[in-house]
C-alpha positions in Angstrom: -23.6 6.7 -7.4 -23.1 10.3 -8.5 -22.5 13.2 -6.1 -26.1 14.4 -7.1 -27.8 10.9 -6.5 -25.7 10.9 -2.6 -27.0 14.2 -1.9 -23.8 15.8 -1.3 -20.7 16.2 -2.6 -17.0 13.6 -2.1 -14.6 15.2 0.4 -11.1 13.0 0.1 -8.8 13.6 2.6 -5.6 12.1 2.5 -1.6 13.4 4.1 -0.8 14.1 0.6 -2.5 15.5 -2.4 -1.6 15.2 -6.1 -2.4 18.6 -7.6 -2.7 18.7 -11.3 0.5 18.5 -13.2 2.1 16.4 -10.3 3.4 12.6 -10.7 1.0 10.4 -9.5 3.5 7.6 -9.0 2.0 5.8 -6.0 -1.1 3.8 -6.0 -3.1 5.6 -3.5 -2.9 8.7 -5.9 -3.9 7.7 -8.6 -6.7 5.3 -7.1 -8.0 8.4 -5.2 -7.8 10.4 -9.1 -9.7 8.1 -10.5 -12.1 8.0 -7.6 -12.9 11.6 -7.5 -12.9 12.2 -11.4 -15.5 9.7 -11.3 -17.5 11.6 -8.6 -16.7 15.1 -8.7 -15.8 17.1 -5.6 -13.1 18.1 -3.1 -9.4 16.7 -2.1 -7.9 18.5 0.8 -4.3 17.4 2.3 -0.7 18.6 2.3 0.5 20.3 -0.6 3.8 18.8 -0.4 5.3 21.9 0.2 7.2 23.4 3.3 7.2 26.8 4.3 10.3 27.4 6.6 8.3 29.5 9.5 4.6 28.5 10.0 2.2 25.5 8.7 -1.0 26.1 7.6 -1.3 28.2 4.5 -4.0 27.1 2.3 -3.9 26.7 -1.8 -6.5 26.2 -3.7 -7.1 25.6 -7.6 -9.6 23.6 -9.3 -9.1 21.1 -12.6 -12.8 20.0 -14.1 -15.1 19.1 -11.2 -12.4 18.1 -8.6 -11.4 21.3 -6.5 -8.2 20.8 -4.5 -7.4 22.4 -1.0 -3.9 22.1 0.3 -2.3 23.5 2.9 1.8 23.8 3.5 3.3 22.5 6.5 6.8 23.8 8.3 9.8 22.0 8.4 9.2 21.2 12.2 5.8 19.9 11.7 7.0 17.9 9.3 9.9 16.5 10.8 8.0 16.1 13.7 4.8 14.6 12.2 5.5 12.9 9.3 9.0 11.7 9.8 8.5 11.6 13.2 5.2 9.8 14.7 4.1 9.2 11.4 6.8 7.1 10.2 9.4 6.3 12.8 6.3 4.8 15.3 2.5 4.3 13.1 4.5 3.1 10.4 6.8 0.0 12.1 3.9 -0.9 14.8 1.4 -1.5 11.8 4.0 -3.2 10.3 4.5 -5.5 13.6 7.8 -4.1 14.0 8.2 -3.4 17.9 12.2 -3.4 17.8 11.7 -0.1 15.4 8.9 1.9 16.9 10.1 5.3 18.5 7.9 5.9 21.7 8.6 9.5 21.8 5.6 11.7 23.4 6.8 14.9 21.6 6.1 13.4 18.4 2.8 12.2 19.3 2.0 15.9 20.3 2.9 17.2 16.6 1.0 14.7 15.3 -2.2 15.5 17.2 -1.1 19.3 16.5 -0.8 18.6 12.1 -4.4 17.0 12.7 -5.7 19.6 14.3 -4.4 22.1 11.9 -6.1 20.0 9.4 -9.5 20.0 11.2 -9.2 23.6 11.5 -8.9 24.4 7.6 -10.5 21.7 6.2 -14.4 22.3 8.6 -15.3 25.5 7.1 -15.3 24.2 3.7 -17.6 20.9 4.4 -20.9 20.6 4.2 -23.4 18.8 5.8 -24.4 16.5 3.4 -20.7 15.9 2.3 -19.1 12.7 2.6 -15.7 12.6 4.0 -13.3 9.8 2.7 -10.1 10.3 5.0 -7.4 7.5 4.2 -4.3 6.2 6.7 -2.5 6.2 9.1 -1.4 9.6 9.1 -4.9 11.2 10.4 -6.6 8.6 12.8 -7.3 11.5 15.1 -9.2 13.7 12.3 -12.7 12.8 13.0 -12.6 13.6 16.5 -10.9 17.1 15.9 -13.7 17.3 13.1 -16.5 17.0 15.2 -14.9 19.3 18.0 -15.8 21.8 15.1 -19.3 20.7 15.0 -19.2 19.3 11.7 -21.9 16.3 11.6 -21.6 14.9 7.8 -20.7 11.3 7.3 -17.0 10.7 7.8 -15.5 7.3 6.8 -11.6 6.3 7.7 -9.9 3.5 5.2 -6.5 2.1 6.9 -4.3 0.7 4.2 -1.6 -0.8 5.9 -2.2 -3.9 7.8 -4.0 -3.5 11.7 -1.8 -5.6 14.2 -3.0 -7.4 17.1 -4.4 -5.7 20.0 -1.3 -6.6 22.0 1.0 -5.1 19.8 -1.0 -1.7 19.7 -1.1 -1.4 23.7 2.3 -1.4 23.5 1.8 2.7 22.3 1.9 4.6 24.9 -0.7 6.7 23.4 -2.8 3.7 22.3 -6.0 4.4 24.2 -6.3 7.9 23.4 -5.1 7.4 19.7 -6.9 4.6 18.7 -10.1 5.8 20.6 -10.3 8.6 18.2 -11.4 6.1 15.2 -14.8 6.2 17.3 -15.8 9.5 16.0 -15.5 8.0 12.3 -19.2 6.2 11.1 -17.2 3.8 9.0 -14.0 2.6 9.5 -12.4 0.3 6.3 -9.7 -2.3 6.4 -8.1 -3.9 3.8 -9.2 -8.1 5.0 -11.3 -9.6 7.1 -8.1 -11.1 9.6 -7.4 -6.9 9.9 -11.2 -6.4 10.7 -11.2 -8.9 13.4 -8.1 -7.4 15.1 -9.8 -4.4 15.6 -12.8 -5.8 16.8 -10.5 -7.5 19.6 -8.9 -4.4 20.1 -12.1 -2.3 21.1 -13.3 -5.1 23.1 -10.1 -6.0 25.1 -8.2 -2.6 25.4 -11.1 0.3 24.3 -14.0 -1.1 27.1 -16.4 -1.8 23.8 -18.8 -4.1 22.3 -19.0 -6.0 19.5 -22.7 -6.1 18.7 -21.6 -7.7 15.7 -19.5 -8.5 13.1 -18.9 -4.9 11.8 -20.9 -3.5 14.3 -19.5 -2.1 17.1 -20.3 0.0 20.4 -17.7 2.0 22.2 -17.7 2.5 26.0 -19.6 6.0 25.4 -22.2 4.3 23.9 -21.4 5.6 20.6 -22.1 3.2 17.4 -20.1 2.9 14.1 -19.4 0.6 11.5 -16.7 -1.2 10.4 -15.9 -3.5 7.5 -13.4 -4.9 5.1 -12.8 -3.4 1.2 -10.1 -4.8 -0.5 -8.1 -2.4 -2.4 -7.6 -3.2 -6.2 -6.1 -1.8 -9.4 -8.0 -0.7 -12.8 -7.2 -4.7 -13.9 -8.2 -3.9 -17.9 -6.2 -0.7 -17.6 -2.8 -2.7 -16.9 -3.5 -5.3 -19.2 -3.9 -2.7 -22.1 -0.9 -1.4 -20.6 1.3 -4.3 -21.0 0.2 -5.2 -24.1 1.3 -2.3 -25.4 4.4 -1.8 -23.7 6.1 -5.1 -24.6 7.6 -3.5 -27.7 8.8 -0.7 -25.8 12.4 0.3 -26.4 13.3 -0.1 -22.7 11.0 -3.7 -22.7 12.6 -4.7 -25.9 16.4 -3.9 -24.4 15.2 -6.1 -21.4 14.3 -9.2 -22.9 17.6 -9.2 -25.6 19.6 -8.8 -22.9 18.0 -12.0 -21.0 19.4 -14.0 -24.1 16.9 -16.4 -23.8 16.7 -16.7 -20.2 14.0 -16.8 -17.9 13.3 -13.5 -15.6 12.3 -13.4 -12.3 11.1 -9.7 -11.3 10.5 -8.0 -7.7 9.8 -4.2 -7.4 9.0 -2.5 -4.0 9.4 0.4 -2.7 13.1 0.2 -0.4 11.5 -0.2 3.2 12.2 -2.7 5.8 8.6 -4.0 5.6 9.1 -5.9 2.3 11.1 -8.4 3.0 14.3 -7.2 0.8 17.0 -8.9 2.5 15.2 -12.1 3.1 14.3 -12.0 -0.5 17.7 -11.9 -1.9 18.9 -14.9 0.3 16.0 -16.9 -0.4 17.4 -16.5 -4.5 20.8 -17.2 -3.6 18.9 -20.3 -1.6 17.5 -21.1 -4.4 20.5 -20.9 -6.5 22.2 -23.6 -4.0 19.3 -25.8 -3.5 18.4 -26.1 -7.1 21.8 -26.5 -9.4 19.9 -28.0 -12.4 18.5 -24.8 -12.8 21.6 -22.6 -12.8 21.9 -19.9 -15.2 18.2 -20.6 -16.7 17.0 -17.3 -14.5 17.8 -13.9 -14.0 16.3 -11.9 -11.0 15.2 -8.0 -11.6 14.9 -6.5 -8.4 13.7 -2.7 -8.7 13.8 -1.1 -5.4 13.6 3.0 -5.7 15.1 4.6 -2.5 11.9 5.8 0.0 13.1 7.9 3.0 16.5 7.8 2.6 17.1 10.7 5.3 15.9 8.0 8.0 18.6 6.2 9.4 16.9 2.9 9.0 16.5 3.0 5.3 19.7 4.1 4.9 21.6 1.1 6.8 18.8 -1.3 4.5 19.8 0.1 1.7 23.6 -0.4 2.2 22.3 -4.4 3.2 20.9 -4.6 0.2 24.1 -3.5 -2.1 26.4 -5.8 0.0 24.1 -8.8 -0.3 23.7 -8.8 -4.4 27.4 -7.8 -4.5 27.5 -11.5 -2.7 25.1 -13.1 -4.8 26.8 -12.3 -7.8 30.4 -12.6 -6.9 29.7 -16.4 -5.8 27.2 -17.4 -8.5 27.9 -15.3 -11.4 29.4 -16.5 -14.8 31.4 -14.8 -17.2 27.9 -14.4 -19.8 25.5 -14.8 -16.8 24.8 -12.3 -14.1 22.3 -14.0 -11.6 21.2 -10.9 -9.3 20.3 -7.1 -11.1 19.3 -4.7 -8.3 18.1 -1.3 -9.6 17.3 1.7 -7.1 15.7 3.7 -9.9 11.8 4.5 -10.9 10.4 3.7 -14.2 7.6 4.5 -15.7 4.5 2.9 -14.6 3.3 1.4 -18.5 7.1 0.5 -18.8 7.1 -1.8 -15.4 3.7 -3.5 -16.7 6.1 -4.7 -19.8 8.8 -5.9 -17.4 6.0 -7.7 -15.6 4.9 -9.2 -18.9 8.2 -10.7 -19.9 9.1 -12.4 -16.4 7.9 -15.8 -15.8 8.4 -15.5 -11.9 6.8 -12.4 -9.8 8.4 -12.4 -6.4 5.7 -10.0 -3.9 7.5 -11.2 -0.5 6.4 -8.5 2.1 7.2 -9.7 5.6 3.7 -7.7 6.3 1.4 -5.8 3.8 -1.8 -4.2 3.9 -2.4 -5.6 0.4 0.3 -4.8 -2.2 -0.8 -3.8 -5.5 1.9 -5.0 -7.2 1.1 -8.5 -6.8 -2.3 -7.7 -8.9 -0.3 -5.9 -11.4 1.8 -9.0 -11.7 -1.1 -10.9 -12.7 -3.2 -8.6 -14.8 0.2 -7.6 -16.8 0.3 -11.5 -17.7 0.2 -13.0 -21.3 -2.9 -14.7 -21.3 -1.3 -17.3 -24.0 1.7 -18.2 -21.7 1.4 -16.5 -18.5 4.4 -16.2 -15.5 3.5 -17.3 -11.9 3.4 -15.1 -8.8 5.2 -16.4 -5.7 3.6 -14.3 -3.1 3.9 -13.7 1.0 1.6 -15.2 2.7 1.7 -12.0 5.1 0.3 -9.5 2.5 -3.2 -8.7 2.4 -3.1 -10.0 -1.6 -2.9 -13.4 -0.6 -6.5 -13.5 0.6 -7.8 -13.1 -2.7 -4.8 -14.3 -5.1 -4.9 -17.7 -3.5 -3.6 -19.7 -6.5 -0.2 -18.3 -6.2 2.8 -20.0 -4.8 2.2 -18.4 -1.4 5.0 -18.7 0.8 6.4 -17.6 4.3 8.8 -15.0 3.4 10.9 -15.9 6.5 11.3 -19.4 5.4 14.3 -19.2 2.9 14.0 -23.1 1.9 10.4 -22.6 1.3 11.0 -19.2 -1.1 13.8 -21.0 -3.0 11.7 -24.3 -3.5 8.5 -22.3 -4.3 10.9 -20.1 -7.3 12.2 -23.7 -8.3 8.5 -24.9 -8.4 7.6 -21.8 -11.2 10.2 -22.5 -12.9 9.1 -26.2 -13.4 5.6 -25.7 -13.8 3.9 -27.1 -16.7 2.0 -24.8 -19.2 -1.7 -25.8 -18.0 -1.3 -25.0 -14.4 -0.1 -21.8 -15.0 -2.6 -21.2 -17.8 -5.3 -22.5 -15.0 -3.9 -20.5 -11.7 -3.5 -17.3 -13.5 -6.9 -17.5 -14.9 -8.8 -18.0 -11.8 -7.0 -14.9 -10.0 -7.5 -12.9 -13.3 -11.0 -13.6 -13.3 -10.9 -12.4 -9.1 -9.1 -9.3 -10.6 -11.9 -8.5 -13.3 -14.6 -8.6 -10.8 -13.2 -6.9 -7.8 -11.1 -3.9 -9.8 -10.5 -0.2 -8.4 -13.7 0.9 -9.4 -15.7 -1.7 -7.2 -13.5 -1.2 -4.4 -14.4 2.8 -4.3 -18.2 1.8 -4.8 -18.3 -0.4 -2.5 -16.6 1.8 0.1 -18.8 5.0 -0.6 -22.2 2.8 -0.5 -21.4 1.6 2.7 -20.7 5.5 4.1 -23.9 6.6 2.4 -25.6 3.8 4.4 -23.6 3.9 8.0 
């Protein structure tokens, strides 16, 4: 579905923008890349940069058919904003984390105040047969302040971090307001079915509206929009290629000598309370207790770059973290055998699809997750011939369609340790057969049929 064959053109909007020449480490950039160099059009978000008096400057500079628009922020709007309501209360009520969330109103003010500074730059430059993708968590309120502006194009919302129950989200002091403002959107995306369904209980226990049905709701004004659930996905033959071709890297090739013939277990997540760190690292030295027959057969790789590390929260998990492998290792270690490597460092992206490729266990054990696309990476970096096995949370989003996994309950050390045990046993067919049936989910639902979907269901709503 080509800009031409919509009508009008793709307008991305997202809190961050990768302008050409920038990284495009995280998976939402390069996903929304790929989208619009598939499409043509515009991306418009913040430029990443901060100007130390005013926000609100706008950038622009185009690369092929995808023009960007950015605009710089100040340091108070971002404290404010980003670190502030964004992060320290969005971020840890998504994540069912009441015990974290900051219930400050003067952040909530900034963050209405960013949005409507977005509104304001980005409603002269639409047009009204655009279609507007905006994505997270960071600009719920954008529709609303859009239409203020009298713009009347289609305007979709994608959420992709997990949507709590309705009880947890009245517990925002702002909830009603906030969460009213998703209303103004004609399509609003989730990331499962279970996420769908919470806010469908949400607008009909706390917002006064109906579900006509399912995906179909009415809000207390009367107005009508659309909801539904699009998976997010990788570019599944991309990674394979990838791996494939990375596992004679130097870096691969210096990670599998220096196994010396031992069997790797691999974890990498970005270093945020939401993924289940700490837990993970006592359910290995669980495992290491429970299961003596397998001592010193497996190594565990835990790459965890630092994310946030000015927040006071992240700085305390990351200090957890160091004291718990230095315990691991000092009780379980041997004199040739180190059980426990913890690495706060990025790598490359093909480089991580080799490491994938070489381990024979994949720990993904968010304690919550929208999806995690490291869990599909896992298992499209596999070795079709002899392929590892995923161990997965039953709490992220991936586990509804990478059911033949070990899934597990990340808060359940026993269960974790047994379930790593379990890969490590398990015969050559059933891994041959489990990997192949989520492979085969992967091939079907990649990146690419995740964005069509998405976009055919605005173009409809």
């Amino acid at each position: 579905m080509s800009g031409r064959e919509r009508g009008g053109r793709l307008v991305v909007v997202s809190n961050r923008v990768a302008v050409p020449g920038e990284s495009r480490a995280g998976g939402l950039a390069v996903a929304l890349q790929a989208t619009l160099e598939e499409f043509g059009g515009l991306w418009f978000g913040w430029s990443g940069r901060i100007d130390p008096l005013r926000s609100g400057r706008l950038r622009e500079q185009q690369a092929g058919d995808i023009r960007y628009a950015t605009i710089d922020l100040s340091r108070r709007d971002h404290a404010d904003y980003y670190n502030g309501f964004a992060n320290r209360s969005l971020w840890p009520l998504l994540h069912f984390r009441m015990d974290l969330v900051d219930y400050s109103r003067e952040t909530y003010a900034a963050y209405r105040r960013v949005n409507a500074l977005f509104a304001e730059k980005l409603a002269p430059l639409l047009r009204e047969d655009d279609l507007v993708w905006v994505h997270d968590y960071h600009l719920i309120p954008l529709a609303a302040l859009l239409r203020e502006r009298d713009v009347r194009c289609r305007l979709g919302f994608f959420l992709h971090v997990p949507m709590p129950s309705s009880d947890l989200l009245a517990a925002l002091p702002q909830h009603g307001r906030l969460f009213e403002g998703l209303s103004a959107y004609d399509l609003v995306g989730f990331q499962t079915t279970r996420d769908l369904e919470r806010f469908q209980d949400y607008v009909r226990l706390f917002g006064r509206g109906n579900v006509i049905a399912p995906g179909v709701l009415e809000t207390a004004g009367g107005r009508r929009l659309r909801a539904g659930a699009f998976p997010i996905s990788i570019d599944t033959a991309l990674i394979a290629r990838q791996a494939r071709e990375a596992i004679d890297k130097a870096s691969v090739r210096r990670l599998r000598d220096s196994l010396s013939g031992r069997a790797l277990a691999i974890g990498v997540d970005r270093l945020d309370y939401s993924k289940g760190l700490p837990e993970r690292f006592r359910a290995y030295e669980r495992y290491l207790q429970r299961h003596p027959e397998q001592r010193g057969k497996l190594t565990y790789l835990q790459i965890a770059p630092v994310s946030r590390g000015d927040v006071a929260e992240y700085r305390a998990l990351r200090q957890e973290l160091e004291q718990l492998a230095g315990h691991v290792n000092g009780g379980h270690a041997e004199p040739d055998w180190t059980p426990m490597r913890y690495v706060n460092r990025n790598f490359a992206h093909p480089t991580l699809t080799g490491f994938y490729r070489l381990a024979r266990v994949g720990l993904v054990t968010p304690l919550r997750d929208g999806m995690n696309l490291v869990a599909k990476e896992f298992v499209a970096a596999q070795n079709p011939a002899d392929p590892g096995v995923l161990v997965l949370s039953s709490f992220a989003g991936a586990a509804r369609e990478l059911d033949r996994a070990l899934l597990v309950n990340p808060y359940d050390l026993d269960g974790v340790a047994d379930a790593i045990a379990s890969a490590m046993r398990m015969r050559h067919g059933e891994r041959v057969e489990r990997w192949r049936a989520m492979m085969d989910t992967l091939l079907a639902h990649d990146i690419a049929a995740w964005r069509r979907d998405y976009l055919a269901a605005l173009a409809e709503a």
